[in-house]
C-alpha positions as CSV (number, residue, x, y, z in Angstrom):
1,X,73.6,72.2,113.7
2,X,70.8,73.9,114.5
3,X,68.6,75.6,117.8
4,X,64.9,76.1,118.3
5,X,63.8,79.1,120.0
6,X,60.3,79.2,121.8
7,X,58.6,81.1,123.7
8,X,56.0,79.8,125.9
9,X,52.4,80.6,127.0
10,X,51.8,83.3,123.9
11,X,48.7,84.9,125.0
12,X,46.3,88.3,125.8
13,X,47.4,87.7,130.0
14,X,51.2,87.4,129.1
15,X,51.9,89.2,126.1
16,X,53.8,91.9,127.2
17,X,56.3,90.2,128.4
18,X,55.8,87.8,125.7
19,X,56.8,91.1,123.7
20,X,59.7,91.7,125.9
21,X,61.4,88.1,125.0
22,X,60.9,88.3,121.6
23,X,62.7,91.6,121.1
24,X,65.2,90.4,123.4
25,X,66.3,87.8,120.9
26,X,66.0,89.9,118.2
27,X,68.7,92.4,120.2
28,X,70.6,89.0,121.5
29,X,71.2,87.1,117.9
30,X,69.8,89.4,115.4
31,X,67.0,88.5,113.0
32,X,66.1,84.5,113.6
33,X,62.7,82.5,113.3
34,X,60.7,82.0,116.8
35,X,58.4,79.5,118.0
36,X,55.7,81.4,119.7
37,X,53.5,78.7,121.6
38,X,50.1,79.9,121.9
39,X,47.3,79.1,124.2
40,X,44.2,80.1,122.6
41,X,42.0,80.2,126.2
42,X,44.7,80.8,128.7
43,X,43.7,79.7,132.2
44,X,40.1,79.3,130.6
45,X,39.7,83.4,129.0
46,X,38.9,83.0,125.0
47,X,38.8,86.4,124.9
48,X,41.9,88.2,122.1
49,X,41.6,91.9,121.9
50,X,42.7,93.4,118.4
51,X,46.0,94.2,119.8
52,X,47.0,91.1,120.9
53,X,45.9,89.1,117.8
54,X,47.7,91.6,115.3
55,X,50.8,91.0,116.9
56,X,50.6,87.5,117.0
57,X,49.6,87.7,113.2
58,X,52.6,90.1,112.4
59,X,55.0,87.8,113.3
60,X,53.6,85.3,111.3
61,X,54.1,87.4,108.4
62,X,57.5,87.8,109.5
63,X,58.6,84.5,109.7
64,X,57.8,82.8,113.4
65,X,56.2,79.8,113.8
66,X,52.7,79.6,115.6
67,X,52.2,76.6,117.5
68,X,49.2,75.2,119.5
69,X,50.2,75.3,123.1
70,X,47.1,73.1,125.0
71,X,44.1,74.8,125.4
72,X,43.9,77.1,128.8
73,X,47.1,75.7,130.6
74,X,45.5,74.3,133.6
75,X,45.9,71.3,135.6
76,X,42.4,69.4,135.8
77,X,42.6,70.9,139.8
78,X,42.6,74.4,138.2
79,X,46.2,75.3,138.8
80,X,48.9,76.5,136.0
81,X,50.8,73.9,134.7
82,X,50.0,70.7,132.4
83,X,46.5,70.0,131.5
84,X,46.5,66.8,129.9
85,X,47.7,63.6,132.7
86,X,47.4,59.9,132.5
87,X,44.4,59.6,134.2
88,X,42.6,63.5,133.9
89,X,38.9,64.0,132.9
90,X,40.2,66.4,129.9
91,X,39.4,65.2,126.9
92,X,42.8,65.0,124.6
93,X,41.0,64.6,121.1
94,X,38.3,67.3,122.0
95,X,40.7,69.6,123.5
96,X,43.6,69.6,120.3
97,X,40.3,70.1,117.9
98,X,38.8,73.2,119.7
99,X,42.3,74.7,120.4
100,X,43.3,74.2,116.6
101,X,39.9,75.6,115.6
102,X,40.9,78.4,118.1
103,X,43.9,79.4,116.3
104,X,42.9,79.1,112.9
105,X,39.4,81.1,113.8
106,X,42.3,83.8,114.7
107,X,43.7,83.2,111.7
108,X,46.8,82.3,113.1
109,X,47.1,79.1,111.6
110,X,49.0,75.8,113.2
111,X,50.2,72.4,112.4
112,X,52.5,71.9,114.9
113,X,51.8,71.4,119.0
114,X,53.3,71.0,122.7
115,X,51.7,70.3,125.1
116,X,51.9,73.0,128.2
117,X,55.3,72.0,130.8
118,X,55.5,68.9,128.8
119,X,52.6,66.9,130.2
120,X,52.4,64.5,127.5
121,X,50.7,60.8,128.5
122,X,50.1,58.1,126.2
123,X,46.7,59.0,125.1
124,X,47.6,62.7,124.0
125,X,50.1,60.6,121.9
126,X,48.0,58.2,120.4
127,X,45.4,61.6,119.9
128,X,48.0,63.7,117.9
129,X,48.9,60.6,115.5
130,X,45.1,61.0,114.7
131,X,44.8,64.8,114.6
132,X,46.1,65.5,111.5
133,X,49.0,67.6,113.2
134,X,52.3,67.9,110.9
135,X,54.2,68.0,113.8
136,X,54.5,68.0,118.0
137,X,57.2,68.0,120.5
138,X,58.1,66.3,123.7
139,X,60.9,67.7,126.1
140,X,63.4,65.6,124.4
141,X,62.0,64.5,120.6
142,X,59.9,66.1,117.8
143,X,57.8,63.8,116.0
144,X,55.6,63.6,113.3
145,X,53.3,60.7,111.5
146,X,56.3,59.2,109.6
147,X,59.1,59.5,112.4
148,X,60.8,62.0,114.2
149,X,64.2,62.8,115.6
150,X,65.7,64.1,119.1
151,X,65.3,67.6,119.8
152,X,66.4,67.8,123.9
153,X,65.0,71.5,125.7
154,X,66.8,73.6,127.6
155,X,65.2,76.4,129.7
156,X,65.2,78.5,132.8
157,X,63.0,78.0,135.9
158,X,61.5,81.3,137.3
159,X,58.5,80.5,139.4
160,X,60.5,80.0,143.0
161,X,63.4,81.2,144.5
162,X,64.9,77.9,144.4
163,X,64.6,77.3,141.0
164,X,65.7,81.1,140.3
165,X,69.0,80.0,142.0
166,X,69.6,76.4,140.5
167,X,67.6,76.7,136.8
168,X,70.6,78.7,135.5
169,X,73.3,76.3,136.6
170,X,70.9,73.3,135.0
171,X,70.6,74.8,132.1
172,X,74.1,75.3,131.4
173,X,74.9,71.7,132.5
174,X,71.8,70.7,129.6
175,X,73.2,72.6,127.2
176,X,76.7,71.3,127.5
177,X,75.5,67.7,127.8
178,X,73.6,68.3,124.4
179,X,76.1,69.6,122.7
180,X,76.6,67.0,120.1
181,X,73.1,66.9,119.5
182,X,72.4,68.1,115.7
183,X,69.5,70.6,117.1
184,X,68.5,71.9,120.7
185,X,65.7,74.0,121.5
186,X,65.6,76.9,124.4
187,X,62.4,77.3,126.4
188,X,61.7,80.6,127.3
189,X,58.7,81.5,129.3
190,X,57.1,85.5,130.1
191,X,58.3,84.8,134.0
192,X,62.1,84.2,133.0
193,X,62.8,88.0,133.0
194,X,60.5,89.0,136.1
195,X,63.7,89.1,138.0
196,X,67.2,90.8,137.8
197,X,69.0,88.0,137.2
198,X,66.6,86.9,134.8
199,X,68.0,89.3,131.0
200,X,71.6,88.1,132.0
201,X,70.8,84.0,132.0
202,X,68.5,84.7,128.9
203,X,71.1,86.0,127.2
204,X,73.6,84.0,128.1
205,X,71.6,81.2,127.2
206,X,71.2,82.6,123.7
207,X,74.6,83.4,123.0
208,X,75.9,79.9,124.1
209,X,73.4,78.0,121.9
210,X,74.0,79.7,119.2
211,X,77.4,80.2,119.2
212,X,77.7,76.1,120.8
213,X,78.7,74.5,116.5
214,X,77.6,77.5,114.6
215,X,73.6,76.7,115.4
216,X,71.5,78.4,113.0
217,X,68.1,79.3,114.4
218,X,65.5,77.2,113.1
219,X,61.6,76.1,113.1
220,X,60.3,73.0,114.6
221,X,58.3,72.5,110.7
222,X,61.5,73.1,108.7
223,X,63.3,70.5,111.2
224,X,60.4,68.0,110.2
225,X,61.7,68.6,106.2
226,X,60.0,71.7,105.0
227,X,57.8,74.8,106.0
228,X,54.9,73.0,106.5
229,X,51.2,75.3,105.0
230,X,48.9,76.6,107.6
C-alpha cells in the first residue's frame, strides 16, 4: 500500500508557501519522497530567480519528484484554474513541448505531467501518448504508454469559505472510500494553509493516509515500475 504526496502549483509566485508544505510533511511523517508539480510560466511569468530554481533543484537531489504541471495555469479567459478544455484555443502539443523544454532548460528535468485542477480533455490525452512522457495523471488513474493503474486524489479546498467548511469533511469521506485502493495520492496546494484551520486538516490528512494499511510514501515514476531518468 502506498500514498502519493503532491504539492501543487510549484513556482517563483507561490513558493513560500510551497516551502511551508513541504517542511510540514517532513515534520508530519518524517523523511518521504514529494511530488512537486511545477508550472514553469505561472499565470504567464517565465521569469525563475536563482533562489527559487535552487530550491526546486535541491530537492531533486534529495529525492522528490519534479513534474510538469501545464504551462501558466490559466483558463483560456485568463483566470486560475485549468488551461487545457475540450474546445480551448490552447494548443495541447505545443504547450507540453515548451513547458517540458521549460523545466529541463532549468534543469529540473521531467517525465511525468498533470495537468493543472485536472482539466484533462481527450486531445491532451491523445497529445501526451505522443509526447514522449513516461508518465501523467488524471484525478483518479496514472497512466503511461503501456497501461496504467488507479491512483484516486484526495485534497483540500481553500479558495472559498464554503469549500474551507466542507473540503475537510470530503476529504475524509475520499479517503475512507479509497481505502482499499493499493495507492492514493493527497493534493496539497500553497492556499491549503492560508487559514487556521488549514495546518490541522493538513496534518490530519497526512497522518490518516499514512497510517490508513501502513502506506509507504511513494513517487508517481516508481508506481509506473521504476525511477524513471530525467
Amino acid at each position: 500500500m502506498n500514498v502519493v504526496v503532491s504539492i501543487h502549483d510549484v513556482a517563483p509566485a507561490t513558493l513560500h508557501r510551497v516551502v511551508r508544505l513541504r517542511d510540514l510533511v517532513t515534520t508530519t511523517i518524517g523523511a518521504a519522497p514529494v511530488s512537486l508539480l511545477v508550472v514553469p510560466r505561472y499565470h504567464g511569468d517565465p521569469r525563475w530567480d536563482e533562489s527559487s530554481q535552487g530550491w526546486v533543484l535541491a530537492r531533486k537531489q534529495t529525492g522528490d519528484e519534479i513534474v510538469a504541471h501545464g504551462l501558466v495555469h490559466l483558463t483560456p479567459s485568463g483566470r486560475d484554474g485549468p488551461e487545457f478544455s475540450r474546445s480551448g484555443p490552447v494548443d495541447a502539443t505545443t504547450a507540453l513541448m515548451v513547458a517540458r523544454d521549460d523545466l529541463r532548460r532549468m534543469g529540473f528535468g521531467v517525465e511525468g505531467f498533470i495537468a493543472p485542477a485536472y482539466g484533462h480533455p481527450p486531445r491532451l490525452e491523445k497529445a501526451l501518448r505522443e509526447s514522449g512522457l513516461g508518465w501523467w495523471a488524471t484525478r483518479t488513474t496514472l497512466r503511461w504508454g503501456g497501461g496504467g493503474r488507479i491512483l484516486p486524489s484526495v485534497g483540500l479546498g481553500a479558495s472559498t469559505p464554503l469549500r474551507r467548511g466542507f473540503s475537510p469533511l470530503a476529504a475524509k469521506g475520499t479517503a475512507v472510500v479509497a481505502a482499499r485502493s493499493a495507492a492514493i495520492r493527497l493534493d496539497l496546494h500553497p492556499p491549503d494553509l492560508d487559514s487556521r484551520w488549514g495546518r490541522s486538516h493538513v496534518e490530519r490528512l497526512l497522518d490518516t493516509l499514512v497510517e490508513q494499511q501502513q502506506r509507504s510514501p511513494i513517487t508517481h515514476a516508481a508506481l509506473v515500475g521504476g525511477t524513471l531518468a530525467a
